[in-house]
Phi, psi and omega in degrees: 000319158272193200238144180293161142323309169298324132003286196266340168252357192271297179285336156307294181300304187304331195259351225283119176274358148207190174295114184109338178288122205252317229222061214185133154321264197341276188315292211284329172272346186281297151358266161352273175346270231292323172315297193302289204300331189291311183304330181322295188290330183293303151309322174318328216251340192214078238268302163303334194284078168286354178274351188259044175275310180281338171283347170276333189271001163292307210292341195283318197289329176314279186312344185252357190250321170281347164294304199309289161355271183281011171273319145341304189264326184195114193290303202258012163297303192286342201244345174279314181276017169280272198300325176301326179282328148120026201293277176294146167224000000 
């Protein structure tokens, strides 16, 4: 259900806007996602795990209040990080 460290540094460098950056909208909703897609799969098989139900439906609310965050601050930050991530279609 979580993502390994290596994971988590594969996606920190791709979405990262400069060197060393952890904390940029970008890397933390690219997190997210992965986050989001692991619980996803989780669910197929485990139908009942509502508690980890409610922690996906935080990580989602995260995640659509830093999209909002950076659609806010910059339109082709958010629509270049839309298509990589596949979110919206």
């Amino acid at each position: 259900m979580t993502i390994s460290a290596q994971d988590k540094t594969k996606l920190v460098k791709k979405f990262a806007r400069s060197e060393g950056d952890t904390g940029s909208p970008e890397v933390q909703v690219a997190i997210l996602t992965t986050r989001i897609k692991n619980l996803t799969e989780h669910f197929k098989s485990h139908k009942q795990d509502n508690h980890s139900r409610r922690g996906l439906i935080a990580m989602v609310n995260n995640r659509r209040s830093l999209l909002t965050y950076l659609k806010k601050k910059s339109v082709t930050r958010y629509q270049d990080l839309i298509k990589e991530l596949g979110l919206r279609k």
